[in-house]
N, C-alpha and C positions, 0 to 999 in steps of 0.2 A: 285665422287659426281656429279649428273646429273648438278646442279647449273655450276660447276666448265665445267665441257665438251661444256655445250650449248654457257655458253660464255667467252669460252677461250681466243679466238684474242684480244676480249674487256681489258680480266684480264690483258692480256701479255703489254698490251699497255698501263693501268693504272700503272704496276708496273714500266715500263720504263719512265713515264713519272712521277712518285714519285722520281726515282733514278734520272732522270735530275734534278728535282727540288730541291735535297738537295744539288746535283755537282755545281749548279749555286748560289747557296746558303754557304755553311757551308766553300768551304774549301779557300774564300777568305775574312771571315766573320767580317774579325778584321784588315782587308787589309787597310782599311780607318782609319786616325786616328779620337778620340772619336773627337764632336763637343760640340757648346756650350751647347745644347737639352738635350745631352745624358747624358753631364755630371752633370747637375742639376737633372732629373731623377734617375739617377742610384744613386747618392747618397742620395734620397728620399727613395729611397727603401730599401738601408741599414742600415739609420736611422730608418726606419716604420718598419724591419726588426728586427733589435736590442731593440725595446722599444715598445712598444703594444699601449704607450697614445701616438704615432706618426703616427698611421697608416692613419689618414686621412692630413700629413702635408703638398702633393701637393694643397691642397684648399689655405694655405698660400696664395701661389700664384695662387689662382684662375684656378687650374684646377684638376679636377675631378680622383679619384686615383683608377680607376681598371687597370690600364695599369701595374701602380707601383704595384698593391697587387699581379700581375701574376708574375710580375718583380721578388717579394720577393718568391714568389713558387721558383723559376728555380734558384737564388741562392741558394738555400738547394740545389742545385745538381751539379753545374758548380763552380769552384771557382774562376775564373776571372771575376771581377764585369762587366767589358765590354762585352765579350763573352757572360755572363749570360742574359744580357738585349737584345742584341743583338739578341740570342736564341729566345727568348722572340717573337719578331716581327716574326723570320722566323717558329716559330709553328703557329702563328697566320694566316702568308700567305699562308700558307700548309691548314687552314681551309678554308680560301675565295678559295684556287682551287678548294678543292670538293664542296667547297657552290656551286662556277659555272659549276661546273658538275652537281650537282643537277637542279640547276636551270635550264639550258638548257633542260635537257631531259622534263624537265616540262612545260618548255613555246613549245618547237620543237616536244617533244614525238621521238626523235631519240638519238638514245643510242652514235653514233659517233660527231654527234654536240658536244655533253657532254664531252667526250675525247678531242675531238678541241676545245673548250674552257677553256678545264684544261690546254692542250699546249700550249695555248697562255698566258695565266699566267704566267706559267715558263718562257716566252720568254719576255714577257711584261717589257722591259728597267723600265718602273715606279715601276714597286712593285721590280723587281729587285736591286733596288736602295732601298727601303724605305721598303723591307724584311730586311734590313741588317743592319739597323740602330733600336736603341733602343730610341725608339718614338712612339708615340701614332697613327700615321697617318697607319699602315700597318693593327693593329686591326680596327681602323674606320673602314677600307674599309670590316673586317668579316663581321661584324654586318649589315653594309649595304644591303650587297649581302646576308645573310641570310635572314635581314629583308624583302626582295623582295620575297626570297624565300616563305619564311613564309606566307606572304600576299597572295599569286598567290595561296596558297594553301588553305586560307579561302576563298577567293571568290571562288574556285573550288570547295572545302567541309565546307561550313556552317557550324560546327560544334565547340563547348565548345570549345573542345580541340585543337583546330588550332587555336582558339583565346585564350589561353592561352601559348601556345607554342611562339603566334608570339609577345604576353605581354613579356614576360621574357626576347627575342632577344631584342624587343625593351628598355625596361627597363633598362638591361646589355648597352645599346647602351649609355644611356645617359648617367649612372656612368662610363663611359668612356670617353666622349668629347659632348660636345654641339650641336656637328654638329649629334648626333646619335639622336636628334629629327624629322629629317629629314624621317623615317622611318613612325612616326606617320602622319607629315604635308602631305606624300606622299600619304596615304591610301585613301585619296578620288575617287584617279585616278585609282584604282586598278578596281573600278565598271564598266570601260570600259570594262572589256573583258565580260561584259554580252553582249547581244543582244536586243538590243530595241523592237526588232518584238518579243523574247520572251514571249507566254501569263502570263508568270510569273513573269515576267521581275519585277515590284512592289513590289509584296511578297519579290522577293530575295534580292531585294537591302535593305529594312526594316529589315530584318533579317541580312544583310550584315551591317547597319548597327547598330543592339541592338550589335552585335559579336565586332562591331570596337570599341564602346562605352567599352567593359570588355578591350580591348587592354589598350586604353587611361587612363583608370583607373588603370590598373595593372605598364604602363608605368611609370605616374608618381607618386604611389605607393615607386617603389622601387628605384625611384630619391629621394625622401622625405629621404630617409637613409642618404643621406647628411646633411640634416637639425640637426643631431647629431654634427656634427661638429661647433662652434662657427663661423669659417672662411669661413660657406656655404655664406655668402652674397658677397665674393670678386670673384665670378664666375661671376654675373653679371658686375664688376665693371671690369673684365678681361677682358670677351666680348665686353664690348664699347671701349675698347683699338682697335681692329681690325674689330669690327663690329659696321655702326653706329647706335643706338636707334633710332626706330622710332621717336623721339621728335625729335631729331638732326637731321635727315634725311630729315624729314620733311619743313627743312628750307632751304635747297640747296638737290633739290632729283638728279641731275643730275650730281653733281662736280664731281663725281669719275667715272662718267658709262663710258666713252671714256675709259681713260687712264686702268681703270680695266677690260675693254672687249678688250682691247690690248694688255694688260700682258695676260691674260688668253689662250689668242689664239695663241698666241707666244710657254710659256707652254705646252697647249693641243699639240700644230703639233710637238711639239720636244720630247715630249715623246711617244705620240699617232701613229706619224706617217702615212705621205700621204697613204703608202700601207695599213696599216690596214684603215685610214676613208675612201680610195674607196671599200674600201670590205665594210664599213656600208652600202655605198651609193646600191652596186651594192643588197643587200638582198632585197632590195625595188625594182625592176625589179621582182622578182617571185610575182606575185600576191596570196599569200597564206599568210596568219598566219597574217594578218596587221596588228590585235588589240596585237596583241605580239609584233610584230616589232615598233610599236610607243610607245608603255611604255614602252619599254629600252632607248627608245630617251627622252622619259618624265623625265626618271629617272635620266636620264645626265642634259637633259637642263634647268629642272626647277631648283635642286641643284645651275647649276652655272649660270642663270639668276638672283637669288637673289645673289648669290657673288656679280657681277657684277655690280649689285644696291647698295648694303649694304656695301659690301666689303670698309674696312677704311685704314687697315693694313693688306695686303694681301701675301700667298707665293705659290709655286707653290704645293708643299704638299698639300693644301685645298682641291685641284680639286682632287687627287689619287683616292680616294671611288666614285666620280661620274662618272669616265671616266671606274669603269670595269664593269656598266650593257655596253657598248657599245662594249664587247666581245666576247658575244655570239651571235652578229651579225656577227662580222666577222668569226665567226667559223662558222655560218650555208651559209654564201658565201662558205667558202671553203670546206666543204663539199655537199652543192647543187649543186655547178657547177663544181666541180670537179667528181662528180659521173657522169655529161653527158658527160664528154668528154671521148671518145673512145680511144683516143693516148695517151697512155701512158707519152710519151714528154710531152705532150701539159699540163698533170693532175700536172707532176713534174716541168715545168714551172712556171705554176700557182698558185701552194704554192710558190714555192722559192720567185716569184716576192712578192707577198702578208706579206712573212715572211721576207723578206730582207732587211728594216730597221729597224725591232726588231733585227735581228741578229746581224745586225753589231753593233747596240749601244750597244747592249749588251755585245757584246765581248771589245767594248774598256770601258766602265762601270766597266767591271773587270779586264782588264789589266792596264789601263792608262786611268780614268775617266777624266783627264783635255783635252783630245783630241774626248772626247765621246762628241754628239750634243744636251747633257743636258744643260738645261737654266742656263744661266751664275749666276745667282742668288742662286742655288744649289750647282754648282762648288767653288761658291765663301763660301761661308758656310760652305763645308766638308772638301776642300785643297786647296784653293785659299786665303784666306782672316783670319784676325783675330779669327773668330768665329770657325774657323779648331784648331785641336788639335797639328799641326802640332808642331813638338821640346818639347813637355809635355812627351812624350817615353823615346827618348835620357836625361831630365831633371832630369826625374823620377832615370831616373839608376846612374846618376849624385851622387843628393842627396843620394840617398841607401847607395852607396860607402862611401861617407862622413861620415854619420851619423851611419857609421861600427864604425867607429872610434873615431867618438868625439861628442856632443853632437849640433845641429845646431838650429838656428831660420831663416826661410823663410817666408818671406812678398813679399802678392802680388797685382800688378798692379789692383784690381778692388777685389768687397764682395760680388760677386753675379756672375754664370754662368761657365765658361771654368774652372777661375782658381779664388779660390781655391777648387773648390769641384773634380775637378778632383784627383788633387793631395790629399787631403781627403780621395777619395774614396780607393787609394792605400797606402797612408802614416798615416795616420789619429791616429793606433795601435800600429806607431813607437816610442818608449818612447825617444829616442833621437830625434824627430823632433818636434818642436811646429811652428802650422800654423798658418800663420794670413793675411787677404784680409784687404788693403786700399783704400780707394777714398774720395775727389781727389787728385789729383796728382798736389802737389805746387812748385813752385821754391825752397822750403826749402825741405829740409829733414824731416818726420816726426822726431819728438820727441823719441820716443816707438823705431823708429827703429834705433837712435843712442844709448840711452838708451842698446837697447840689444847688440848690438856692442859692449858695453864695458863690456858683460858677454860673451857672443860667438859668435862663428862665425854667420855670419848674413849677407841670401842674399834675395836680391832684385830680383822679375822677372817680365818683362813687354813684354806683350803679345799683347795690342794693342794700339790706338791714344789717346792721350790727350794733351790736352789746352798746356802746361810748356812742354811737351816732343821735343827732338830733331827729332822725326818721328815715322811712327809707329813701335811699339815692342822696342825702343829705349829709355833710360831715361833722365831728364833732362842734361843739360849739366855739371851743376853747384855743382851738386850731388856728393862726394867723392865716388866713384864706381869703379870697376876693373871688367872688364868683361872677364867672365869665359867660356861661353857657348853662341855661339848665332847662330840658326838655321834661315838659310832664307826662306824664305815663296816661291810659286811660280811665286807671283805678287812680282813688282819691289820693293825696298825700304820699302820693309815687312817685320819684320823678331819677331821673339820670343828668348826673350835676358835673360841670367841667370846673372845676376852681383854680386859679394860680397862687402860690406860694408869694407873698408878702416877706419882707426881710424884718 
């Protein structure tokens, strides 16, 4: 096929860079044990999976269910619910690579930019991280980078059909997460890449925008589809958890700007990395393409400028989607300044230096993420801290065995998050297990759980801090318990404790 001949190097080069991107991907995929996130998720989706009047029950809690509905697609084909979710994000971040493939060739018009910007994805320590979890932050960042896409392509062709195209991106964005309004709020900046001295310049932008007006409309259109749900109004009441309402804001605008532009920056350079932000810096030395090279900065800084402000309850996830327009900068660094250099050395230098803290975080991310230079606050979440799944594996195979055999009751430490919907997600169909989450946690013994004691066997697991506990993962002192299983955490005096009920 001439298609095929004319740009073979290109083809050869996207196929290898497909095939890293599932190696960096798939075969460590379940390497992390589940975390708190995942496990309220994925058992959203089993439920909305199972029963058709649950498909909108992430609004419960205030968050927007396309992540969950793709969730329950890829369960009809995977059968471990972890895995399945898990899946999930890593299709999702296989679409934001070629989004910025697209995308580059579109703001640069060169077809290798494009390939080096799909590379630096695969390499990218942050989606590397938040491809492999089942969580809503790996899709934000599609829709993002499409929504850019999409945009960059109305202002280029005016036309119905790019504004309808870039309506649906966006729309899809918001029944997803709140932060995929960010696509619309952005669209005013997009009329920079006209030219002022254009004699046209008024027609287009008028026309640019009646075109943005069908977006804004179509956007939130197909948000409304939540308003089906009874529990559409706890999405606001979510958001003022982590984001302040301009009323509240209003009264102290400044109490959080220090300390959240100090987390943030922290964050950015640990995932971001010094070698890729001097390749942003260094794209601004070619004097060419500027009105492209500032709205990818636009599209970073405005994003987390309002964090920064707004920001109530903040994680380093928030920032993922704004920090990858900032990678088809450093792709067109290394391919512009890599095409002048005449020595070979000098060209394989250049990338190494540039790629060489993505490389390495990345390799310990997959080997041994406690030594990798991600934000302790990430560390602390996946295998560091209570919110890690860590000893729910070993738990799980615990129980199974038991409940071969005899009929069991487990009650646990907390009714909401790691446990019990993990164990749900995997035991939930066991007719010898009945589950049940308590809180809180007294110096007495529940009731219900002595109660069951004197029918079966009957254990206890605590997984993180409370008020009456001996420490965390530990139960009270006073408690008649026998501990059976207790996995220690990484941090000191941590651990996740299975105990049985003594009569």
């Amino acid at each position: 096929m001439p298609f095929i001949k004319k740009y073979k190097l290109e083809l050869l080069f996207a196929l290898g860079i497909t095939v890293l991107y599932f190696l960096l991907r798939l075969p460590t995929l379940t390497s992390i044990p589940i975390f708190t996130d995942e496990a309220i998720y994925i058992r959203w989706a089993q439920i909305a999976n199972n029963d058709a009047n649950w498909r909108f029950i992430s609004l419960t809690d205030g968050k927007q269910p396309l992540f969950i509905w793709l969730m329950m697609i890829v369960m009809r084909f995977i059968e471990d619910p972890l895995a399945a979710g898990r899946l999930t994000s890593v299709l999702a971040g296989l679409v934001t690579m070629i989004g910025l493939f697209f995308l580059s060739i579109e703001l640069f018009k060169n077809r290798w930019i494009g390939l080096a910007s799909a590379l630096l994805y695969v390499l990218y320590p942050f989606a590397v991280v938040y491809d492999r979890l089942a969580i809503y932050d790996s899709l934000v960042g599609t829709f993002f980078i499409w929504g850019l896409y999409f945009s960059i392509r109305l202002v280029r062709k005016p036309i119905l059909e790019s504004a309808l195209l870039l309506g649906l991106v966006a729309g899809f964005a918001t029944l997803n997460k709140s932060s995929g309004f960010f696509t619309v709020y952005l669209l005013p900046f997009i009329v920079g890449l006209y030219s002022v001295k254009e004699k046209a310049f008024f027609p287009k932008v008028i026309r640019f925008a009646a075109l943005s007006f069908v977006v804004v409309v179509m956007t939130y259109g197909i948000y409304t589809i939540l308003r089906l749900s009874p529990f559409f109004y706890i999405i606001e009441e979510k958001n003022a958890l982590f984001v302040y309402p301009l009323k509240e804001w209003l009264s102290h605008p400044l109490l959080t700007v220090w300390s959240n532009t100090t987390a943030l920056y922290d964050w950015f350079l640990r995932y971001f990395g010094v070698t890729f932000f001097l390749a942003v810096l260094l794209a601004f030395f070619k004097k060419e393409l500027w009105k492209e090279k500032i709205l990818l900065i636009l599209y970073f800084l405005l994003p987390l400028g309002a964090l920064a402000v707004f920001g109530k309850l903040i994680y380093p996830r928030y920032i993922f989607f704004m920090t990858l327009p900032l990678l088809p900068l450093v792709a067109y660094s290394l391919i512009s300044y890599g095409v002048v250099m005449k020595s070979y050395l000098k060209k394989l230098l250049f990338i190494t230096f540039i790629l060489s803290y993505s490389v390495v975080t990345t390799f310990f991310i997959l080997t041994d993420i406690t030594r990798s230079s991600i934000p302790r606050s990430d560390k602390g979440q996946l295998v560091l801290d209570w919110p890690s799944g860590i000893g729910v594996e070993e738990s799980l195979r615990y129980f199974k065995d038991v409940a071969a055999k005899e009929n069991i009751a487990i009650f646990t430490a907390g009714t909401f998050g790691l446990l019990p919907y993990a164990y749900e997600i995997y035991m939930v169909d066991n007719k010898n297990i009945s589950l049940k989450g308590f809180w809180p946690v007294n110096a007495e013994v529940p009731e219900e759980i002595r109660d069951s004691s004197e029918k079966v066997r009957t254990f206890v697991v605590f997984y993180q801090e409370c008020p009456s506990c001996q420490g965390k993962g530990l139960a009270p002192l006073q408690w008649p318990l026998k501990k059976v299983l207790q996995i220690e955490r990484p941090l000191p005096d941590s651990f996740f404790t299975v105990y049985e009920v003594t009569r």
